[in-house]
N, C-alpha and C positions, 0 to 999 in steps of 0.2 A: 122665596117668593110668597108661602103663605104668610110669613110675617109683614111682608109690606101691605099684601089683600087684608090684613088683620086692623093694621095701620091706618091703611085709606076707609076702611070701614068706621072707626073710632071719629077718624076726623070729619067724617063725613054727618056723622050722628051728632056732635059737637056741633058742627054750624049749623043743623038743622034745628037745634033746641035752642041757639041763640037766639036773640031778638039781633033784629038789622041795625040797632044803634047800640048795641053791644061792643066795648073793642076787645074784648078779652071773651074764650071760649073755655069749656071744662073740658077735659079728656080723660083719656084712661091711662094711667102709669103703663107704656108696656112691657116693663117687667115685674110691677107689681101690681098685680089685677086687682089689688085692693086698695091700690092709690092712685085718685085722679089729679092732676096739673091744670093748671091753667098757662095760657098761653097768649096771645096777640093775636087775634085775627088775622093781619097780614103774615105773619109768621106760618100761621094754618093752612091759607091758601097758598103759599108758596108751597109750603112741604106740599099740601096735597099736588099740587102740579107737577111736581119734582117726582111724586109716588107715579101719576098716571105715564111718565111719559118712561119710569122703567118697568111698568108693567106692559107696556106697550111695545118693545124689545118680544121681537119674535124668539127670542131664549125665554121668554116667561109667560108665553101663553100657554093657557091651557093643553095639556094633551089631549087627541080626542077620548083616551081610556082614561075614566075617572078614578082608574084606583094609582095613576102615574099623573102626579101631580108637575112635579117640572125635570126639569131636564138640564145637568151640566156635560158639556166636554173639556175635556182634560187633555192633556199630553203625557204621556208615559217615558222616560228616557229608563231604558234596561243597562245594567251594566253586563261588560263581554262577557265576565267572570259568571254572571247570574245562575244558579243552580236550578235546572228546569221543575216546574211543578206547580202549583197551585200557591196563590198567595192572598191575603186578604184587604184589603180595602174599605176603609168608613171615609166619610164626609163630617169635618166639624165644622158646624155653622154654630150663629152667636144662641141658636137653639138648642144646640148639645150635638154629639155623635148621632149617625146614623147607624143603623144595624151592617154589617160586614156583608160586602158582597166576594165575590169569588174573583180573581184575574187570574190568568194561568199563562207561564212563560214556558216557553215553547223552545226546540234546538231545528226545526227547518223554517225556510221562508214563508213568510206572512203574508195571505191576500184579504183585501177584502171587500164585500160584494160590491157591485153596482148595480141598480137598479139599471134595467136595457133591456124594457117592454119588448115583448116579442112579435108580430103579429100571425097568429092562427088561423091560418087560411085550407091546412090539407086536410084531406078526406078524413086520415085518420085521429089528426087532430082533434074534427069534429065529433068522431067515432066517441073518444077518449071525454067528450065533455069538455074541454078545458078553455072554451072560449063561453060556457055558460056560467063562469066565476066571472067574482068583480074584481077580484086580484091582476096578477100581472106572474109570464116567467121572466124571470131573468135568469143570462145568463154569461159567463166569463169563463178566458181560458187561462190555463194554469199549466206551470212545471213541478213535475214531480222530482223531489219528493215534495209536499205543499202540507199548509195547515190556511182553510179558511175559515173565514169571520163571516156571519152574517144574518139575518133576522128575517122573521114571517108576518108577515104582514096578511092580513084577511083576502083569502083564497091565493096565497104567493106559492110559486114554482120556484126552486132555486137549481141552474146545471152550471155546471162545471167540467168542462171539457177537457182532455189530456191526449196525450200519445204516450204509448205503452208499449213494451218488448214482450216475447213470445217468450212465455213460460217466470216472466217475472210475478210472485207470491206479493200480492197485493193486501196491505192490513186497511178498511176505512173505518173509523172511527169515530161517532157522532157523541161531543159532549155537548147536554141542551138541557137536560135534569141534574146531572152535574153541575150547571153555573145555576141552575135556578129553582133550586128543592122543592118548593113546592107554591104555590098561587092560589091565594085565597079565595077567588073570585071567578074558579075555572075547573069544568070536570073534563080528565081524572086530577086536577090538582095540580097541572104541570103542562108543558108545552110537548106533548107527544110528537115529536119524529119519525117520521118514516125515510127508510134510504131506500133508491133504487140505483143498479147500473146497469146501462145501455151500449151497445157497438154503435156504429158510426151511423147506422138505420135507423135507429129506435126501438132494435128488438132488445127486452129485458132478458136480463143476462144471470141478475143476481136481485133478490128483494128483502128487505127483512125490516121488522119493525118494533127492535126489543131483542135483546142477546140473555136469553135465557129468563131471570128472571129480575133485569136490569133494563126499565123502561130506554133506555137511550140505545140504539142500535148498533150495530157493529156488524161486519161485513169480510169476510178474507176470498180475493178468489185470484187462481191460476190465469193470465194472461194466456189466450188460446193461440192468438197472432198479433204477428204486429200491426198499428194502425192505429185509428181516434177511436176514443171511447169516452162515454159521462157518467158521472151520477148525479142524482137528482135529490134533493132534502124538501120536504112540505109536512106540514101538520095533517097528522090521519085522517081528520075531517075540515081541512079545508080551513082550520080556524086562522089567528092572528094576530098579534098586539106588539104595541114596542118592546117589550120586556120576551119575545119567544125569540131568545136567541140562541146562536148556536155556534161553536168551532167542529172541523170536520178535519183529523190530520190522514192523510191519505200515503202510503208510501209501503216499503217493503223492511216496516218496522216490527221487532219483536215484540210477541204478546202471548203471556200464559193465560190459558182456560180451563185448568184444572192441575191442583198438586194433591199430591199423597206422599206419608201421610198429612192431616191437619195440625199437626201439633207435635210436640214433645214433651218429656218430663224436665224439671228445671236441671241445669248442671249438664245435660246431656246431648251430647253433638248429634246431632241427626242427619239424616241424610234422605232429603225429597226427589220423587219421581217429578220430572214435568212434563205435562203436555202441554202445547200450544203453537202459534205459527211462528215463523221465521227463528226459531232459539237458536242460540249457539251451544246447547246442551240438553238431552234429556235426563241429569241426575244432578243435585247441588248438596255441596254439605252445609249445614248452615252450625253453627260453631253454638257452644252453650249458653244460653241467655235467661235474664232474670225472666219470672212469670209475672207473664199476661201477655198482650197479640201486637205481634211485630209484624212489620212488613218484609217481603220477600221476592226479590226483582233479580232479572239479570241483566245484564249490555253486550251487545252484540255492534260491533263494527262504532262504538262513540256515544250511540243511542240504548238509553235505558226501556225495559220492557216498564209494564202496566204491576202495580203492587197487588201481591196476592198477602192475605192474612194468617200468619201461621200463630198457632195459640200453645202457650208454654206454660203447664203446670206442674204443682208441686206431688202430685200421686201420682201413687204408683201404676204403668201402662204397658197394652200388650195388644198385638193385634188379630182380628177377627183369624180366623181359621176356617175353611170350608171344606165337607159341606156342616152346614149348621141351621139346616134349613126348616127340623120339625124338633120336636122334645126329645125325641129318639135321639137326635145326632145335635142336642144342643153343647155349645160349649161352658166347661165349669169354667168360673171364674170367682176369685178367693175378693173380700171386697176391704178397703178401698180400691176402685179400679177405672183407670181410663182405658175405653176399647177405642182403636184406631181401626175402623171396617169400609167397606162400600157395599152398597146395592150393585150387585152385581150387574141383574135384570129386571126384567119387568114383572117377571116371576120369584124374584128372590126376597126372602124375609132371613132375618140373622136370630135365632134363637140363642139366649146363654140365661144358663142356670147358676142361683148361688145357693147357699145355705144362711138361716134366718133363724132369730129366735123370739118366741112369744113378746112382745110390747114394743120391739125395736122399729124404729122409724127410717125408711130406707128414702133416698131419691134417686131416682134415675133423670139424668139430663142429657139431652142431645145437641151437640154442637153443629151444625152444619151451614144453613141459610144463613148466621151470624158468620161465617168462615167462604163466602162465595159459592157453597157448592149446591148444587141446583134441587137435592134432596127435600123433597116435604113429606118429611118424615113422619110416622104414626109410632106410639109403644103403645103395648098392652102388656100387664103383669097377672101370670095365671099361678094359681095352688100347683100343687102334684099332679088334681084331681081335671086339670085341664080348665077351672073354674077361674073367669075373668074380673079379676080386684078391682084395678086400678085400668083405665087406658087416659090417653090422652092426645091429640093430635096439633093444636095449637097453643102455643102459649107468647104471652105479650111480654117484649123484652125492651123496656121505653128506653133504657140504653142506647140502644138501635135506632135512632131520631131518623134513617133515611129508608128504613126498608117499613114498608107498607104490609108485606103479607109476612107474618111472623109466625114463619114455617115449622120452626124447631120446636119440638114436645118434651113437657116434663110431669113428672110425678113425685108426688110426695106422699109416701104410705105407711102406716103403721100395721107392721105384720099382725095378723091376729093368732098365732102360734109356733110355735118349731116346727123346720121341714125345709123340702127343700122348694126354691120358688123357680118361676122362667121369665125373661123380658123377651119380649116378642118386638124386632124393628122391623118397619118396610117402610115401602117408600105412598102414601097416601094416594098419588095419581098411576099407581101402579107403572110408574119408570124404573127406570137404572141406567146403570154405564160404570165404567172406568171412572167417570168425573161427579157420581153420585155417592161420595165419601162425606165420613161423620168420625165423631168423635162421642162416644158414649159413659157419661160417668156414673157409677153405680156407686153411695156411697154414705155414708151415714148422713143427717143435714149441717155443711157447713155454713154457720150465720156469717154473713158480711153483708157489706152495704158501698152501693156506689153514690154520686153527689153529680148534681149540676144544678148549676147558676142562672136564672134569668132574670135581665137580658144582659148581653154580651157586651153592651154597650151603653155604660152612664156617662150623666152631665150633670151638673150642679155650678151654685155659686160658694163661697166663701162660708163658712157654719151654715150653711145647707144638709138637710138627709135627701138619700136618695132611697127609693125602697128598691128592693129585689128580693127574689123569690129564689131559694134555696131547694130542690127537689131531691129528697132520700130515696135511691133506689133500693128498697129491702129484700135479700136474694136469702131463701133456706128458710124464712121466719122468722128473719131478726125483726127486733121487738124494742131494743134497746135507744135510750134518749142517742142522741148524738150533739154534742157543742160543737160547736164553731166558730172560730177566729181567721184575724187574719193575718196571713204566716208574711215576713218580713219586710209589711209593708211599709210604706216611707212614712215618714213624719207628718202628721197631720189628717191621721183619715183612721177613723174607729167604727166597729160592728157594732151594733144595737140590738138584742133580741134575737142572738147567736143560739137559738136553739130549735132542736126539731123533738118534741115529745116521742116516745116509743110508742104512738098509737095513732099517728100521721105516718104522710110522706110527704110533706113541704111545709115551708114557714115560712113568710112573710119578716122581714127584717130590716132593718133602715142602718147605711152604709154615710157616716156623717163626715162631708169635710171640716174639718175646724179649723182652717186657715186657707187664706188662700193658696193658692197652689198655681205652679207654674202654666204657661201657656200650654207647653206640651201635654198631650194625655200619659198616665199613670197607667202601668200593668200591674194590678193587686191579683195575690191568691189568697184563695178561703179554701182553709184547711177541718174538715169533720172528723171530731176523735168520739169513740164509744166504748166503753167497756166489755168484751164478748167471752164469754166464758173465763171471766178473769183476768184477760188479756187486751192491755188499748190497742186498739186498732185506729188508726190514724190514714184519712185519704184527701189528696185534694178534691176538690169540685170543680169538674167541667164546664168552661162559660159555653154555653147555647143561649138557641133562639127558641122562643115559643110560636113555630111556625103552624099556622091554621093550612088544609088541604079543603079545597073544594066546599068553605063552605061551610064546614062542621068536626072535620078532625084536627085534632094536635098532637105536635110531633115537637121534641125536643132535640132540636138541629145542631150539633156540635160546633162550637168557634174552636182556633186554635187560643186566644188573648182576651182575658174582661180588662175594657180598657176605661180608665172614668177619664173624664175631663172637668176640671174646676178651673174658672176664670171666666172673666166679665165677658163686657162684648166683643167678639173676634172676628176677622175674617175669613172665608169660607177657606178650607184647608184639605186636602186628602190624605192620608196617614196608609200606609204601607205595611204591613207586620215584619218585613226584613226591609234592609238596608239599600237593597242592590237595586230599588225602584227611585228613580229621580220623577216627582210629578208636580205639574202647572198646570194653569188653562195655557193655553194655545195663544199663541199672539194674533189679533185680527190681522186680516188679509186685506 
């Protein structure tokens, strides 16, 4: 749609610099802003007519939110086989890829909303305010188990009404920051959800607005009797736009809210405690796997639980011991060391001592809010003499493109003599629990380095550059250049200015097609190798978004695929990252 408003602007500015006995006008190349055509006059006013009367197609007017320019519908066909979870989605227009949005496929029945104004006429109603918004509630009734679909619109109510058994273990589930990371043009940066549920009266039952430290809500509660019951989804203040949407799966599905421990050593079988609602187990073993952080789920009756993040590394680990609560009763530990602990309480700090020698450079790192667990953590590193070196309580892990408060602490310190030292953990807002587990590595500094790509999603023509932004995450101090190529990609597509200096963290670098290339988009990888204490170290680079929060922050939003697209003009297309998605527009009715 902007291309044809771009269009009809051109032409319009054409006949207005004509003279009236002109037959022929100048215009703008609209693919090469640096070359203008001439055309026929009649030729001009026809196109322009032909522009006004599809911009005139209520699919192409304006939204009322300026930062949602236009609007397609599609048709989704799922296959049966389809494996439930999140999947990605662009738009190729003759403009290039869009940035990847979210769809997520589901295993119970799909409703979704209708708009079905209500009118607010009771006492309490008026009590509650809810007829002094310009919004509207809707509401619909649904069989459980359910997942709905549905959107907030400026001061909207959404209910959803059920009947329920006595003593059925009820999981709801609100994704709405999940499909929509964050919103550039909105404080807090996202579509805030609130869930409530109600009996058949309207007395609140259950409220919550944020599951720990996970803006999107979540809800479990005991069925007291049989009968009707709702819940209700709205924006914490009332806000609303086409883009605040949300799925809500509602049913008596498994879902963990805390494992232990967070991790393991590589090679080695572990064996996690679970909590959470409806399991069909409280212990799993999870079998030896290479390092780094894998997912961890169970299935209960068909239906898979919600993925917890277990972290697999190569040092050597051992688990906290209590009490170890002051320097007296701190625990030794020999270093390289991963400690697998929790905060017990609200009162609890983990003390462990090592021994150290003059000029050695230690770090201590905390795993936890990067692992789901609700810990914001603090260390402090004290002499013998009870004297505080090093503390630390936040530290920023751009890795993390979706967590906003970067809970976990680290240090980097070089001892100033022989002796023995103490790390001091607890938890900063003075919490704990069972589900206030960390993972603590005490250890000389290992240099390495992680990689992402922006954006996640190029276009070009035929020997065309694209530029993209390459981003070195440097962990421990690395320092070292890094190159970059690109690992097995097709024919026809080369890196320019493959490198990151050791005194950055991003480069700038132009991705060239040199032939044309087919209609379909292309999945390239860029792979970073660097030299690290003698040793290449080789990693790929994650495609992300460089997503803006409220205005002023940026976040590097992980894609699963950098996809380019090279070819002429095409028509408008939606692309799938798996297979099992069949998508069209919808046939008119």
């Amino acid at each position: 749609v902007n291309l044809l408003r771009d269009r009809l602007q051109e032409l319009r500015k054409g006949l207005s610099a004509a003279k009236a006995s002109d037959q022929f006008i100048t215009v703008r190349d609209p693919y090469n802003t640096n070359k203008f055509n001439k055309i026929s006059r009649t030729d001009a006013e026809k196109e322009l007519a032909e522009l006004r009367k599809k911009l005139a197609n209520p699919n192409n007017i304006r939204s009322a939110n300026p930062q949602l320019a236009e609007q397609v519908t599609l048709e989704v066909t799922i296959a049966t086989n389809a494996a439930p979870g999140s999947r990605e989605l662009r738009l190729r227009t003759a403009a290039g890829l869009t940035p990847p949005v979210v769809f997520q496929v589901g295993q119970w029945p799909e409703y979704i909303e209708k708009e079905q104004p209500l009118r607010v006429a009771s006492k309490s109603a008026l009590k509650s305010g809810e007829t002094g918004r310009t919004g509207s509630i809707s509401e619909m009734r649904i069989q459980l188990p359910a997942t709905v679909n549905g959107q907030i619109l400026p001061g909207d109510i959404d209910r959803y009404r059920f009947t329920a058994r006595k003593n059925q273990k009820l999981v709801i589930v609100v994704s709405a920051r999940e499909l929509m990371p964050y919103l550039p043009d909105a404080v807090p940066g996202w579509f805030q959800a609130t869930l409530g549920l109600f009996d058949a009266r309207g007395h609140e039952l259950a409220y919550n607005d944020d599951f720990r430290f996970q803006p999107d809500p979540i809800l479990f509660f005991t069925v007291p009797a049989d009968g009707e019951y709702y819940f209700e989804i709205k924006d914490s203040i009332f806000r609303g736009r086409e883009d605040f949407v949300y799925r809500v799966q509602i049913g008596e599905r498994p879902f963990i809210t805390s494992i232990f421990p967070l991790g393991s050593r590589v090679g080695q079988t572990a064996r996690i405690e679970l909590a959470g609602w409806n399991l069909p187990v409280t212990n799993l073993t999870v079998p030896a796997q290479e390092p780094g952080i894998h997912p961890v789920s169970v299935t209960r009756d068909g239906l898979p639980s919600n993925e917890m993040p277990f972290c697999v590394d190569t040092l050597p680990e051992c688990f906290e011991q209590e009490p170890n609560d002051s320097t007296a009763a701190a625990q030794a530990v020999s270093l390289p060391i991963i400690v697998n602990g929790r905060i017990n309480s609200s009162t609890d700090g983990d003390v462990f001592k090592f021994s150290g020698v003059e000029g050695e450079t230690i770090v201590a790192e905390v795993m936890a809010r990067r692992l789901n667990s609700p810990l914001d953590s603090v260390l402090k590193l004290t002499d013998a003499n009870g004297r505080v070196l090093a503390a630390n309580d936040d530290h920023e892990d751009k890795g993390t493109g979706l967590n906003t408060h970067h809970a976990d602490s680290y240090l980097r310190f070089t001892l100033p003599a022989a002796g023995t030292y103490y790390l001091v953990l607890s938890d900063t807002q003075q919490k704990g629990g069972p589900e206030y587990a960390y993972r603590l590595r005490i250890s000389r500094p290992r240099p390495d380095f992680e990689l992402r790509v922006t954006p996640s999603s190029l276009a070009g023509r035929g020997w065309s550059s694209m530029p993209i932004t390459v981003h070195a995450l440097r962990k421990d101090g690395m320092t070292n250049d890094i190159v970059l190529s690109l690992k097995n990609a097709p024919a026809g597509f080369t890196l320019k200015g493959g490198r990151i200096p050791g005194n950055t963290n991003q480069a700038v670098m132009s991705l060239q097609a040199t032939a044309m290339a087919s209609g379909e988009p292309v999945e390239l990888l860029i792979e970073g190798r660097a030299t690290i204490d003698g040793r290449e170290v080789a990693h790929l680079a994650v495609p992300a978004e460089d997503m803006m929060q409220a205005f002023a922050y940026h976040h590097l939003v992980p894609s699963k695929t950098l996809l380019v697209s090279v070819a002429g003009r095409a028509q408008g297309a939606w692309r799938a990252a798996k297979a099992d998605l069949q998508i069209k527009r919808p046939k008119k009715k």
